[in-house]
Biopython code that builds the backbone (N, CA, C, O; Angstrom):
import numpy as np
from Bio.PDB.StructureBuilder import StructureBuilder

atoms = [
    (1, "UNK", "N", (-0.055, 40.176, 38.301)),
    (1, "UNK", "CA", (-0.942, 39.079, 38.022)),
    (1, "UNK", "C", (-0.210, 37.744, 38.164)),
    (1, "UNK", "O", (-0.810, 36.710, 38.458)),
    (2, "UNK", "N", (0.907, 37.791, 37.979)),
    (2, "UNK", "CA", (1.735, 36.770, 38.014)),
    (2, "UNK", "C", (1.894, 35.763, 39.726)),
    (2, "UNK", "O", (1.712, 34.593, 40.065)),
    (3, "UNK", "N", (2.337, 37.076, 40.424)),
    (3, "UNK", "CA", (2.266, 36.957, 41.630)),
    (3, "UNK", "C", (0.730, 35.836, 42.174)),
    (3, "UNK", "O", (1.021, 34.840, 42.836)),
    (4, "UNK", "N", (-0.293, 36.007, 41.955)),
    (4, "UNK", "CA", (-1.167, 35.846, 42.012)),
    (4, "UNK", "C", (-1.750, 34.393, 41.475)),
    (4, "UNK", "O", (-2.194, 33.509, 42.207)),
    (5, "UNK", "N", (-1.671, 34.353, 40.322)),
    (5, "UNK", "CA", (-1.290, 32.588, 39.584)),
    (5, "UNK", "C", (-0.516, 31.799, 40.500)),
    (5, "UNK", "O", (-1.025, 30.816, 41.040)),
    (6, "UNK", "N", (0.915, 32.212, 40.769)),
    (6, "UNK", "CA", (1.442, 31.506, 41.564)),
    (6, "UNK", "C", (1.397, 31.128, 43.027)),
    (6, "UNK", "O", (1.995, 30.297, 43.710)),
    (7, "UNK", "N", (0.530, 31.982, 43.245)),
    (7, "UNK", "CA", (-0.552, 31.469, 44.387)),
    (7, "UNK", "C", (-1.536, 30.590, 44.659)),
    (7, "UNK", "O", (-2.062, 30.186, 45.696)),
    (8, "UNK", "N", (-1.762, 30.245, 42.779)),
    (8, "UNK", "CA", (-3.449, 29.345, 42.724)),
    (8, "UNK", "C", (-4.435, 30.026, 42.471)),
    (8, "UNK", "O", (-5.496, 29.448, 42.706)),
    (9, "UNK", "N", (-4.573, 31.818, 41.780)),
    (9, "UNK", "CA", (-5.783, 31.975, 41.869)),
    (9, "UNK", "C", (-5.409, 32.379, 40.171)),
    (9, "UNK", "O", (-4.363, 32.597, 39.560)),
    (10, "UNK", "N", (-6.828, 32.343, 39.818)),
    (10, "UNK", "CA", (-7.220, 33.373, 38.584)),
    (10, "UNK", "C", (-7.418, 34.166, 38.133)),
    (10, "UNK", "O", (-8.621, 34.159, 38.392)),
    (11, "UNK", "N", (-7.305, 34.907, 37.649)),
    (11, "UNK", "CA", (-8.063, 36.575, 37.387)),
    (11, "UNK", "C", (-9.350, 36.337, 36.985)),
    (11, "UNK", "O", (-9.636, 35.263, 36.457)),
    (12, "UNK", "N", (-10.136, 37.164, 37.159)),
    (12, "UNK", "CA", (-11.425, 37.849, 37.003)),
    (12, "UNK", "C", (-11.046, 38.748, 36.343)),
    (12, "UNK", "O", (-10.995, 38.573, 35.125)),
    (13, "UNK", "N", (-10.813, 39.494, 36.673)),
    (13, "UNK", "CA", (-10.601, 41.125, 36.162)),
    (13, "UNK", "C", (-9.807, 42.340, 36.465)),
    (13, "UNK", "O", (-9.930, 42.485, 37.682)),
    (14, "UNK", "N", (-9.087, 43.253, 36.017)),
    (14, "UNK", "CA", (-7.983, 43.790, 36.245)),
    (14, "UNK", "C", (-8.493, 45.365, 36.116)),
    (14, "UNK", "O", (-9.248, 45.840, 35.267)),
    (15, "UNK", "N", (-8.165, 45.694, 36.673)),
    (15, "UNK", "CA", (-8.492, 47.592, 36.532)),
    (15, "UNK", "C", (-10.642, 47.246, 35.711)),
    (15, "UNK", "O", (-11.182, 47.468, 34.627)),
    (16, "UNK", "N", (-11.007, 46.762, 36.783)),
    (16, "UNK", "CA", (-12.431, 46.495, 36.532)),
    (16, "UNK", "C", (-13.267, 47.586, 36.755)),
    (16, "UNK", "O", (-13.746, 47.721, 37.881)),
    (17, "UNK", "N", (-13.515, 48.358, 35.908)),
    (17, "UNK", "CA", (-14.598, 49.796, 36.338)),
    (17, "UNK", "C", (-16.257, 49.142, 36.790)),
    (17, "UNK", "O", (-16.899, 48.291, 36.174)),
    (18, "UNK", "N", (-16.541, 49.677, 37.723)),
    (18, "UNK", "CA", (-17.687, 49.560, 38.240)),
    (18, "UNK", "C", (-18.647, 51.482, 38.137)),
    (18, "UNK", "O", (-17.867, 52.384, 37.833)),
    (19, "UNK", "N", (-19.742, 51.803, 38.314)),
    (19, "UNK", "CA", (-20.136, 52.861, 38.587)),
    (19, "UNK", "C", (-19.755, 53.720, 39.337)),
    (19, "UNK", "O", (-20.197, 54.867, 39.274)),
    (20, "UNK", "N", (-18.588, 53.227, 40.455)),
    (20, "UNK", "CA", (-18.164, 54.012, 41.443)),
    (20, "UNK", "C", (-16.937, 54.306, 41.506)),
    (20, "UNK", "O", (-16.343, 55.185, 42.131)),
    (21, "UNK", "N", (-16.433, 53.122, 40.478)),
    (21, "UNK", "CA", (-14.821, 53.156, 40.538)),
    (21, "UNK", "C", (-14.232, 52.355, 39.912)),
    (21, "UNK", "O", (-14.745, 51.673, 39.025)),
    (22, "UNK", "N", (-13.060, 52.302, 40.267)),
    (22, "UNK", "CA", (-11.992, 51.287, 39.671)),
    (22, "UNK", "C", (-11.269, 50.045, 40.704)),
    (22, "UNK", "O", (-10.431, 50.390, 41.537)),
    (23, "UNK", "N", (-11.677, 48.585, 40.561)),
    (23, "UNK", "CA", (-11.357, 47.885, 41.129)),
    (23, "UNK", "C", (-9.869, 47.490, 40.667)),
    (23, "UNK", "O", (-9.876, 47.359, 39.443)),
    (24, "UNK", "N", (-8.457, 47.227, 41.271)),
    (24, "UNK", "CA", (-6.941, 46.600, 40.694)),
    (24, "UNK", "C", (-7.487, 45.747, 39.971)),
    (24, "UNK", "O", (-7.592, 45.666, 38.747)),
    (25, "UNK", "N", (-7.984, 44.830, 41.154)),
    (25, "UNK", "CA", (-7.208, 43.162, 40.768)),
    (25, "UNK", "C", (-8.883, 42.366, 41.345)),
    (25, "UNK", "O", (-9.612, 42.710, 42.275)),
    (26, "UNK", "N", (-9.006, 41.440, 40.535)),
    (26, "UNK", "CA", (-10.017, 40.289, 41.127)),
    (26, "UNK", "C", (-10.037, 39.075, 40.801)),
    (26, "UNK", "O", (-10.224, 38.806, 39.615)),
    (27, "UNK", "N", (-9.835, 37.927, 41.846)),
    (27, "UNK", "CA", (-9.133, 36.477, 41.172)),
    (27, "UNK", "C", (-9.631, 36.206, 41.948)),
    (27, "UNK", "O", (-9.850, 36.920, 42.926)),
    (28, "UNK", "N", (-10.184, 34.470, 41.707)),
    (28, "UNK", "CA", (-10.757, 33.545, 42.161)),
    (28, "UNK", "C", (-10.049, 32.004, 42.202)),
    (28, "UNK", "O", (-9.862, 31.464, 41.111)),
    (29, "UNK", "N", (-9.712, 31.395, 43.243)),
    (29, "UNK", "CA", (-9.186, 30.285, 43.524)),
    (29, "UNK", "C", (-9.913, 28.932, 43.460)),
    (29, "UNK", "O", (-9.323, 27.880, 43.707)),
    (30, "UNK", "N", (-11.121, 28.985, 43.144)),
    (30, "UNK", "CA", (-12.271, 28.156, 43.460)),
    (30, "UNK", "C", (-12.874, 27.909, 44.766)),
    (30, "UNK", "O", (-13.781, 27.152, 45.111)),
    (31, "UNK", "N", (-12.047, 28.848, 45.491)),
    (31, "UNK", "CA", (-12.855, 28.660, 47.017)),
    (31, "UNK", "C", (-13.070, 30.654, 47.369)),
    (31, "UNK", "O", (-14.113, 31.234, 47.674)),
    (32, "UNK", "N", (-11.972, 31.124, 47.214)),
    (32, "UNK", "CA", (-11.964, 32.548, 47.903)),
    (32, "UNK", "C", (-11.952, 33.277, 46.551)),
    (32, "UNK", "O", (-11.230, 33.084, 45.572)),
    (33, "UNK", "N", (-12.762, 34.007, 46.713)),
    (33, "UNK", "CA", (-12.677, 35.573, 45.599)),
    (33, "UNK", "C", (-12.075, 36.736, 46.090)),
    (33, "UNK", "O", (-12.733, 37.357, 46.923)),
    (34, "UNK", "N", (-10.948, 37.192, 45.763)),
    (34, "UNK", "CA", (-10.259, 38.142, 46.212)),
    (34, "UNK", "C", (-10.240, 39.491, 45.732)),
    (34, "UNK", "O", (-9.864, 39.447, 44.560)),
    (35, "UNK", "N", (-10.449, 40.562, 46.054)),
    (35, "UNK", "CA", (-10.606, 41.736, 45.720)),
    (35, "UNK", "C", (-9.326, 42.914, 46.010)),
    (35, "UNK", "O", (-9.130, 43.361, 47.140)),
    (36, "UNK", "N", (-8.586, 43.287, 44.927)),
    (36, "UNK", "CA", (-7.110, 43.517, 45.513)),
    (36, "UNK", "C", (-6.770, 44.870, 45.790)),
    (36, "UNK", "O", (-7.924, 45.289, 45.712)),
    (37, "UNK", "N", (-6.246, 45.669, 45.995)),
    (37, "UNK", "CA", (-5.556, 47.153, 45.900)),
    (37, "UNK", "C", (-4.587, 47.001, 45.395)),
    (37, "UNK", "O", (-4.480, 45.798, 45.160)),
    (38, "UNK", "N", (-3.701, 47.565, 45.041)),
    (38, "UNK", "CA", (-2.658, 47.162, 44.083)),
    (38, "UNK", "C", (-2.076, 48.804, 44.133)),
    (38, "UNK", "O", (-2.447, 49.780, 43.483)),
    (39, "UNK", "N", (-0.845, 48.649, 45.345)),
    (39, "UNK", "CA", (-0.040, 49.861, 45.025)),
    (39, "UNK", "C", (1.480, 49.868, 44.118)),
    (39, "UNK", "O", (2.464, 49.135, 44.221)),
    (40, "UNK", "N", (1.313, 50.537, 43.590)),
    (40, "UNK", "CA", (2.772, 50.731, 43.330)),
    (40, "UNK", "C", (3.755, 52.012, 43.182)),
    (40, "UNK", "O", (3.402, 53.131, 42.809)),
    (41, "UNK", "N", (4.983, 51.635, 43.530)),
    (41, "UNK", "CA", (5.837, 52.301, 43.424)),
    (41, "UNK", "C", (7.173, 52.367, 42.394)),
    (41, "UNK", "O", (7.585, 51.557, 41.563)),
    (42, "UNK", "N", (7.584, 53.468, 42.745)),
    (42, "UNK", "CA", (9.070, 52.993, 40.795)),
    (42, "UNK", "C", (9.960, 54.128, 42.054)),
    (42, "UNK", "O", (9.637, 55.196, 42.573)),
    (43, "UNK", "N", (11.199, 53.227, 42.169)),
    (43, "UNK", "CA", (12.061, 54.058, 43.455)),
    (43, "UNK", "C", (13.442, 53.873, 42.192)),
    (43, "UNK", "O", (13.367, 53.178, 41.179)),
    (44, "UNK", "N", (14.670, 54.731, 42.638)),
    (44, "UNK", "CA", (15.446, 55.218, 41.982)),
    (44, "UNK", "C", (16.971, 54.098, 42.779)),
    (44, "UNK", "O", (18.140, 54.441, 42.599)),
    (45, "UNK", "N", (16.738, 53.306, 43.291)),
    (45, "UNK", "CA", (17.954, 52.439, 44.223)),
    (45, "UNK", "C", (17.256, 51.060, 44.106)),
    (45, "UNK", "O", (16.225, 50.698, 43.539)),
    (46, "UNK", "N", (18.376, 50.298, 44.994)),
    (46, "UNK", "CA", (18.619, 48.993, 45.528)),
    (46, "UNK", "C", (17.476, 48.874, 46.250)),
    (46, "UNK", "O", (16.745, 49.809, 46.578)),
    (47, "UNK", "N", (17.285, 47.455, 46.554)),
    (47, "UNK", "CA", (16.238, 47.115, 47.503)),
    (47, "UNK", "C", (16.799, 47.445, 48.763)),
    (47, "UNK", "O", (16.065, 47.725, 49.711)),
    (48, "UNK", "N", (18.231, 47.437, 48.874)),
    (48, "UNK", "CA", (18.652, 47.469, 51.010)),
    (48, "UNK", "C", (18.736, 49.008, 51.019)),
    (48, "UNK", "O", (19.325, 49.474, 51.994)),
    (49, "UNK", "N", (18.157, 50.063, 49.928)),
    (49, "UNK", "CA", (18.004, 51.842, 50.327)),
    (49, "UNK", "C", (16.837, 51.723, 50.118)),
    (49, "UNK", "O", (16.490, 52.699, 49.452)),
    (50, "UNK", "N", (15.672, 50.804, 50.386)),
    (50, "UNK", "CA", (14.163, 51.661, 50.109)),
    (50, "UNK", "C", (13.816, 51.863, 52.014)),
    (50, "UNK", "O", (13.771, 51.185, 53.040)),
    (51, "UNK", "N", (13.611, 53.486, 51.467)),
    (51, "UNK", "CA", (13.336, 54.074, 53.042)),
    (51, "UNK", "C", (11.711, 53.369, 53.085)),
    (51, "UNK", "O", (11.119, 52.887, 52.118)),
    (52, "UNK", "N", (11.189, 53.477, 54.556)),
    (52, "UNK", "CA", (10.005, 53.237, 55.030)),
    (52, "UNK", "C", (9.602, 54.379, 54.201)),
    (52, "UNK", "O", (10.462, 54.142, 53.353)),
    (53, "UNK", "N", (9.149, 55.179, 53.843)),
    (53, "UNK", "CA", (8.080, 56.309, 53.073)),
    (53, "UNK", "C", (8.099, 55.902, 51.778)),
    (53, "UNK", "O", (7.329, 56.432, 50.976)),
    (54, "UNK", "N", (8.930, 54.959, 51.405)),
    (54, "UNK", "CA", (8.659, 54.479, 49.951)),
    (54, "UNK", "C", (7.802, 53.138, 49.806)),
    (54, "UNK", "O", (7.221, 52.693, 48.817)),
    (55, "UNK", "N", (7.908, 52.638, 51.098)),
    (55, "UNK", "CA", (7.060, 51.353, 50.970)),
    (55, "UNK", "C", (5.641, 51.702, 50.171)),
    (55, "UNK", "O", (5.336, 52.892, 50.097)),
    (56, "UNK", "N", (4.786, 50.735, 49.586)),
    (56, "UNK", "CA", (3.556, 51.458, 48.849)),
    (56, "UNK", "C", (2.516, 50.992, 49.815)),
    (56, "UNK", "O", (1.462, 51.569, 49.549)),
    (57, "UNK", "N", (2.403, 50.279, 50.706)),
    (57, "UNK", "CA", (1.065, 50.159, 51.516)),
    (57, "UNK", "C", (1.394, 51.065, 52.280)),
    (57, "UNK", "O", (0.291, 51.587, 52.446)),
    (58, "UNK", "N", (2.338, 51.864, 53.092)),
    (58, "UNK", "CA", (2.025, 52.982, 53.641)),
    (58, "UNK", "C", (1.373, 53.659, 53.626)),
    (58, "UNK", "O", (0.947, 54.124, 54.683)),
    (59, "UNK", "N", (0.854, 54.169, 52.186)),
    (59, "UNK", "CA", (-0.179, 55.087, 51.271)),
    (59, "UNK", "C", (-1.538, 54.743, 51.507)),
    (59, "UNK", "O", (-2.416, 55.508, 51.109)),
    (60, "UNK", "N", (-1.919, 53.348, 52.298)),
    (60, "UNK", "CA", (-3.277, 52.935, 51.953)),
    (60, "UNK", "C", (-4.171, 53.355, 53.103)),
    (60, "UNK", "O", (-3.969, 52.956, 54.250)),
    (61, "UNK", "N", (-4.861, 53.922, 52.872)),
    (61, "UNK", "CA", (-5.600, 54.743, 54.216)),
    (61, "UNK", "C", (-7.074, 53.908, 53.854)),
    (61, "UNK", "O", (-7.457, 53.304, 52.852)),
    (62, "UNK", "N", (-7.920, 54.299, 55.689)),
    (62, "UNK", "CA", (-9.047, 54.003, 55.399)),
    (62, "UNK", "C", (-10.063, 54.211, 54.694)),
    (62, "UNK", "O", (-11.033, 53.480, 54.894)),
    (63, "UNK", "N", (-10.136, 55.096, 53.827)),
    (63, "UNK", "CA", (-10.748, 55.858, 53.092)),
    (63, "UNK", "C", (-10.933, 54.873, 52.083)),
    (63, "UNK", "O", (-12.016, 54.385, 51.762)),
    (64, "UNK", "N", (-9.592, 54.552, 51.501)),
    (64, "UNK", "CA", (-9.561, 53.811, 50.540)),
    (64, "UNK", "C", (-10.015, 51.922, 50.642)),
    (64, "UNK", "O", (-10.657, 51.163, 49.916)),
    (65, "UNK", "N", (-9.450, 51.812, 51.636)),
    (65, "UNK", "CA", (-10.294, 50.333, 52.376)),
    (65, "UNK", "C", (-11.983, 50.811, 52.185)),
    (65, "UNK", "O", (-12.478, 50.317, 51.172)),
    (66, "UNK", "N", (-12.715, 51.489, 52.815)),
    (66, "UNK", "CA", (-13.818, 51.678, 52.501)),
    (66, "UNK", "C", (-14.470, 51.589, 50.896)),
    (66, "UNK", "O", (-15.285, 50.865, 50.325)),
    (67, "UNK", "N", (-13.814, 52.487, 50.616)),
    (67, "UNK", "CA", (-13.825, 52.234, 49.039)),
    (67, "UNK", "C", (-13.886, 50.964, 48.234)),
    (67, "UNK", "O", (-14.810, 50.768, 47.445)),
    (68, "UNK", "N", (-13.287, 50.432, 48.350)),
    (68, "UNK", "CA", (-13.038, 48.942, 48.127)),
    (68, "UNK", "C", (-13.568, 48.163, 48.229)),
    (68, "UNK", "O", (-13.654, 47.405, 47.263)),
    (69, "UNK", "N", (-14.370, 47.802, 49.655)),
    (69, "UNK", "CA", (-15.943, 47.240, 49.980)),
    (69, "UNK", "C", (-16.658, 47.885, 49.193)),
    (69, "UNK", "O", (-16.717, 47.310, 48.107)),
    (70, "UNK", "N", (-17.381, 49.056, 49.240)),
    (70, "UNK", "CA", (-17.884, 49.570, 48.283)),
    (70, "UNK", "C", (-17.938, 48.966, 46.251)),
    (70, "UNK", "O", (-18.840, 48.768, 45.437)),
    (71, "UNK", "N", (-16.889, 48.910, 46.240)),
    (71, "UNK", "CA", (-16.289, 48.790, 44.392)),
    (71, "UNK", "C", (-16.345, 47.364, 44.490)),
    (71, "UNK", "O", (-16.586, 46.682, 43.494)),
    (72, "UNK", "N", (-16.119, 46.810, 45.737)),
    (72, "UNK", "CA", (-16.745, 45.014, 45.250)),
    (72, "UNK", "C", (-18.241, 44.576, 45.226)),
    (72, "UNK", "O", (-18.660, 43.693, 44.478)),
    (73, "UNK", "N", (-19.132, 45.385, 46.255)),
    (73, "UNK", "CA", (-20.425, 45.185, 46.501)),
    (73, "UNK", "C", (-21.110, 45.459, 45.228)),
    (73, "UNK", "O", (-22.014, 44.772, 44.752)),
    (74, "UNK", "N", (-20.357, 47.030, 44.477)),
    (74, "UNK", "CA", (-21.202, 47.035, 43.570)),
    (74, "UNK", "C", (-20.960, 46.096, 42.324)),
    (74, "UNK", "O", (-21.850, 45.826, 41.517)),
    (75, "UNK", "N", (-19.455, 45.549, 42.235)),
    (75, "UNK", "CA", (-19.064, 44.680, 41.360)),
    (75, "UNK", "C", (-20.158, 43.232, 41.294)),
    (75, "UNK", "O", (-20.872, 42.970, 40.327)),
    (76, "UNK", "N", (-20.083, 42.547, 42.356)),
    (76, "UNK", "CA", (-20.961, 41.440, 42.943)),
    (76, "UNK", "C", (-22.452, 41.923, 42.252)),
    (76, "UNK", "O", (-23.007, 40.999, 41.657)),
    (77, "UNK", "N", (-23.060, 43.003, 42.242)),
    (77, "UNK", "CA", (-24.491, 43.751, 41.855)),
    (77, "UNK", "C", (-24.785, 43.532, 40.781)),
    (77, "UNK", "O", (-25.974, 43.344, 40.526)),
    (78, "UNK", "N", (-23.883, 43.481, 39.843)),
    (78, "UNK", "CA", (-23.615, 43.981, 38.464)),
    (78, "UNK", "C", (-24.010, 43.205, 37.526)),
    (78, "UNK", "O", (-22.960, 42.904, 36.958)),
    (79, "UNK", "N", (-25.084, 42.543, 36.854)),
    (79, "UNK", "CA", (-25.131, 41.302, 36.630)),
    (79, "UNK", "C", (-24.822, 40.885, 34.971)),
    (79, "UNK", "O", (-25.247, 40.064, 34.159)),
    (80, "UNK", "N", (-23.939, 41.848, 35.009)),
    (80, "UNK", "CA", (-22.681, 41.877, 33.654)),
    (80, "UNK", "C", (-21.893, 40.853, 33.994)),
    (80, "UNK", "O", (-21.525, 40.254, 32.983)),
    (81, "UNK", "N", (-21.419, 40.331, 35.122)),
    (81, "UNK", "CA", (-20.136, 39.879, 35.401)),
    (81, "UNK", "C", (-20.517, 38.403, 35.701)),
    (81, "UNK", "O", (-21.651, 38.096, 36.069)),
    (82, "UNK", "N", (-19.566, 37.551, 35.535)),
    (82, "UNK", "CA", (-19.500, 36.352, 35.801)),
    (82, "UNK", "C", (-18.871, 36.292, 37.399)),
    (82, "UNK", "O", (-17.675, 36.303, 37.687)),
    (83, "UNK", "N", (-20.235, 36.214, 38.524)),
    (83, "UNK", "CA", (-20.022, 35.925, 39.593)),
    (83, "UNK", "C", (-19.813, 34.505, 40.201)),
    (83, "UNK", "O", (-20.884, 33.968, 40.485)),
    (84, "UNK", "N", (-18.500, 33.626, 40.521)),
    (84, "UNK", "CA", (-18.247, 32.939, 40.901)),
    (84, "UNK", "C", (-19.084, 32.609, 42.190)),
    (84, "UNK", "O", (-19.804, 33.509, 42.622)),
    (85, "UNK", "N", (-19.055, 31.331, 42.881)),
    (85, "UNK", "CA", (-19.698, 30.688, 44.198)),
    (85, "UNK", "C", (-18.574, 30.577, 45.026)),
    (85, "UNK", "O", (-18.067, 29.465, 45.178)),
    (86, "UNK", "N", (-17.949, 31.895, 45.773)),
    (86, "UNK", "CA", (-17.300, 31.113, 46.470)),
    (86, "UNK", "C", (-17.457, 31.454, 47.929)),
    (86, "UNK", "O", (-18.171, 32.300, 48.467)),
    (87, "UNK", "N", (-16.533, 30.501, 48.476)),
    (87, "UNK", "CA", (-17.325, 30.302, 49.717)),
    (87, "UNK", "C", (-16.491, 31.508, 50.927)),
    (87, "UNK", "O", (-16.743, 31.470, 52.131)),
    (88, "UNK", "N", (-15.773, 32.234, 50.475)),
    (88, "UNK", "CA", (-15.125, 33.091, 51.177)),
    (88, "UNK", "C", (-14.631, 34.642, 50.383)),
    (88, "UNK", "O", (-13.841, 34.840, 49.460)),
    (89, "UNK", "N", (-15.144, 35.217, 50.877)),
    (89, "UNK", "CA", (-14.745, 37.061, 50.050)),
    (89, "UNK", "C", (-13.390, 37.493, 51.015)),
    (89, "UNK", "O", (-13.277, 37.502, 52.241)),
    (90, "UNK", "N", (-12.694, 37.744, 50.245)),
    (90, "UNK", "CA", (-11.416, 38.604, 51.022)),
    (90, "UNK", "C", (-10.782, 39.531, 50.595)),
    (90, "UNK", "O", (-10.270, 39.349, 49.490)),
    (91, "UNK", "N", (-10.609, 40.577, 51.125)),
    (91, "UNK", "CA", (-10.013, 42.191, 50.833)),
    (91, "UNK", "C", (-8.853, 42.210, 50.951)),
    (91, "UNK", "O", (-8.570, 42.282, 52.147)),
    (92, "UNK", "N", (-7.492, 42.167, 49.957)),
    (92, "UNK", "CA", (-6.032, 42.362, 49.835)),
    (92, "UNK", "C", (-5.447, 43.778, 49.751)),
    (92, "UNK", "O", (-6.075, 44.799, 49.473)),
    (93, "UNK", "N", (-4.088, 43.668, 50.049)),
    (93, "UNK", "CA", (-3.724, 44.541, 49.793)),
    (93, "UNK", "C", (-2.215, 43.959, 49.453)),
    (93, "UNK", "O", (-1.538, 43.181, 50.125)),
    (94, "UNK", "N", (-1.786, 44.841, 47.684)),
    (94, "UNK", "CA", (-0.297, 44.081, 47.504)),
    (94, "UNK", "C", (-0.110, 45.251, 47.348)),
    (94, "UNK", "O", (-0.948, 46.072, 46.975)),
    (95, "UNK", "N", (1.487, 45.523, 47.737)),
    (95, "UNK", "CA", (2.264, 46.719, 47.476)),
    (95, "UNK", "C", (3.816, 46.289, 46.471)),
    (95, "UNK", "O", (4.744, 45.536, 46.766)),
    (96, "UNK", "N", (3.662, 46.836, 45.657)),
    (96, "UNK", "CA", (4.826, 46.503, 44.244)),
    (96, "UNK", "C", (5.624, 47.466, 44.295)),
    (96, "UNK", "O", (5.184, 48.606, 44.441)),
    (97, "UNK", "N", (7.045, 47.207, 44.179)),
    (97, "UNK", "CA", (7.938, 48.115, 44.273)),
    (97, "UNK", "C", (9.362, 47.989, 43.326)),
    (97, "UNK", "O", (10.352, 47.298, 43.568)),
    (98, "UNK", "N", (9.107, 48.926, 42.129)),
    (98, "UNK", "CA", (9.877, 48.236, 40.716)),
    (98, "UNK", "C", (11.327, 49.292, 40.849)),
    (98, "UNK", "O", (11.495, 50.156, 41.711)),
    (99, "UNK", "N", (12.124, 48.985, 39.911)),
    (99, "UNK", "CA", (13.081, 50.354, 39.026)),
    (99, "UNK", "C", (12.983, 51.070, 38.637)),
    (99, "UNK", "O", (11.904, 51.167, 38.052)),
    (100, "UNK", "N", (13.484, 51.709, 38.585)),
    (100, "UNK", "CA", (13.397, 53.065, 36.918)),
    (100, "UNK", "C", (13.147, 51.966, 35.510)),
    (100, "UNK", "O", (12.493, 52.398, 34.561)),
    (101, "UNK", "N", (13.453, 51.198, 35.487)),
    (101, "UNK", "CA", (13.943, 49.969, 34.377)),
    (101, "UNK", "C", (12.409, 48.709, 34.667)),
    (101, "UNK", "O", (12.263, 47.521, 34.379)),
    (102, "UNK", "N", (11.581, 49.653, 35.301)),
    (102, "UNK", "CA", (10.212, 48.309, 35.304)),
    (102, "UNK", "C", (10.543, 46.627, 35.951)),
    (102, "UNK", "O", (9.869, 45.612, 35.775)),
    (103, "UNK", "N", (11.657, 46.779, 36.634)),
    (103, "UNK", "CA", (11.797, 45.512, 37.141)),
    (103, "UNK", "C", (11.617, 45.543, 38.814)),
    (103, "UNK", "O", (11.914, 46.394, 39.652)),
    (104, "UNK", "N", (10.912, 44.044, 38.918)),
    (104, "UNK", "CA", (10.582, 43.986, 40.242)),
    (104, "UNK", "C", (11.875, 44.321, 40.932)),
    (104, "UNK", "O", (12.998, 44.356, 40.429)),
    (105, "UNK", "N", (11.517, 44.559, 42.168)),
    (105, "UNK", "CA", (11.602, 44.691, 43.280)),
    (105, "UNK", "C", (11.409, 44.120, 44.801)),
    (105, "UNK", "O", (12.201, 43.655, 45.621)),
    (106, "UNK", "N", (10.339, 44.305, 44.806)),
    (106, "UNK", "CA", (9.693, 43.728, 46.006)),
    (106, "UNK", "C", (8.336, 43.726, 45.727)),
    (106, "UNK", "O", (7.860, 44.717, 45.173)),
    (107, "UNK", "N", (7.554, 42.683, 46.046)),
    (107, "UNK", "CA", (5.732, 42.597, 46.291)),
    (107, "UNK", "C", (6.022, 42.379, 47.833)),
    (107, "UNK", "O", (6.999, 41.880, 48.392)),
    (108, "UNK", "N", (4.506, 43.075, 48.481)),
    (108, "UNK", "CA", (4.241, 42.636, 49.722)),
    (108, "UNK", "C", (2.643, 42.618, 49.618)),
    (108, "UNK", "O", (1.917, 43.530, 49.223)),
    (109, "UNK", "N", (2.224, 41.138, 50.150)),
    (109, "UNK", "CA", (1.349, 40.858, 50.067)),
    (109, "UNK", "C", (0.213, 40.882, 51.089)),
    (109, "UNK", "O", (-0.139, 39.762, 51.461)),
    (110, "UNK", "N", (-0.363, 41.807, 51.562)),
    (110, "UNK", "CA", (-0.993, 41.117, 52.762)),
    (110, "UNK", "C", (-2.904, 40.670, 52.699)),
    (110, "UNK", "O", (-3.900, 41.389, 52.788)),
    (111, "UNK", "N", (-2.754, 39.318, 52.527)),
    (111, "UNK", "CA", (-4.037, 38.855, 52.514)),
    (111, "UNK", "C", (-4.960, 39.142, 53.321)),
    (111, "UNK", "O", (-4.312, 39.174, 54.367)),
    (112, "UNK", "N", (-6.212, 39.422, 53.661)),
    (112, "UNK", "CA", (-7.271, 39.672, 54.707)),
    (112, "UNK", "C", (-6.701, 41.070, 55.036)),
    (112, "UNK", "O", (-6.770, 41.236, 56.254)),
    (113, "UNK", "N", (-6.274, 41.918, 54.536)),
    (113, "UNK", "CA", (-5.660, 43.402, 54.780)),
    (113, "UNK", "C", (-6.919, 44.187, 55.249)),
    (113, "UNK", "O", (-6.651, 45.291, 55.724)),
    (114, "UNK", "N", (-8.207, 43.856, 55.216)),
    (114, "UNK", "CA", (-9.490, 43.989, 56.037)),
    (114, "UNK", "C", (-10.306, 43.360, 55.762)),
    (114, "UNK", "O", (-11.367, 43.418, 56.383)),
]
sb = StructureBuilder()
sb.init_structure("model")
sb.init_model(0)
sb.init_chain("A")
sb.init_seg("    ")
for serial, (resi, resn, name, xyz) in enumerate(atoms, 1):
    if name == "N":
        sb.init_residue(resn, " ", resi, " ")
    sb.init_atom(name, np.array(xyz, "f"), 0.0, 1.0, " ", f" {name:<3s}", serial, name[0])
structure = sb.get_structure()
């Protein structure tokens, strides 16, 4: 979430259950509402030994992108929620990669990830 502030946006909502599922992350900048995936990983080394199969967006298949449209459409539906006006929807994907010891690592962020 941190990551994310320091970007300029806000949270909405964090592990947000909808009827279909479970949304990560949802923050709003006053212009873009972002809808996040949020992988993570806990690796046993240094950042210069994380093999490619440990990266955490590796893991993110289409399946789960689908999903995601899905878990925001119905989020947006919902008229529980305080739906912001903004003028742009965008689908993220961050991949977190900590210690044994809960300390960062690495974030990789990729905005518009579909």
């Amino acid at each position: 979430m941190a990551h994310m502030h320091r970007l300029g946006f806000s949270p909405l909502g964090r592990n947000e259950r909808t009827r279909y599922g479970e949304i990560d992350l949802i923050a709003f900048d006053g212009q873009t509402l972002v809808f996040a995936e949020v992988k993570t990983r806990r690796v046993n080394t240094q950042r210069q030994n994380i093999r490619p199969d440990q990266q955490p967006l590796v893991w993110l298949r289409p399946r789960q992108r689908a999903r995601l449209r899905r878990l925001a459409a119905a989020w947006l539906r919902d008229e529980k929620h305080i739906r912001p006006s903004a003028h742009t929807i965008r689908f993220d994907a961050i991949g977190v990669i900590l210690d044994t010891k809960d300390r960062l690592i690495s974030i990789d962020h990729i905005e518009g990830a579909w």
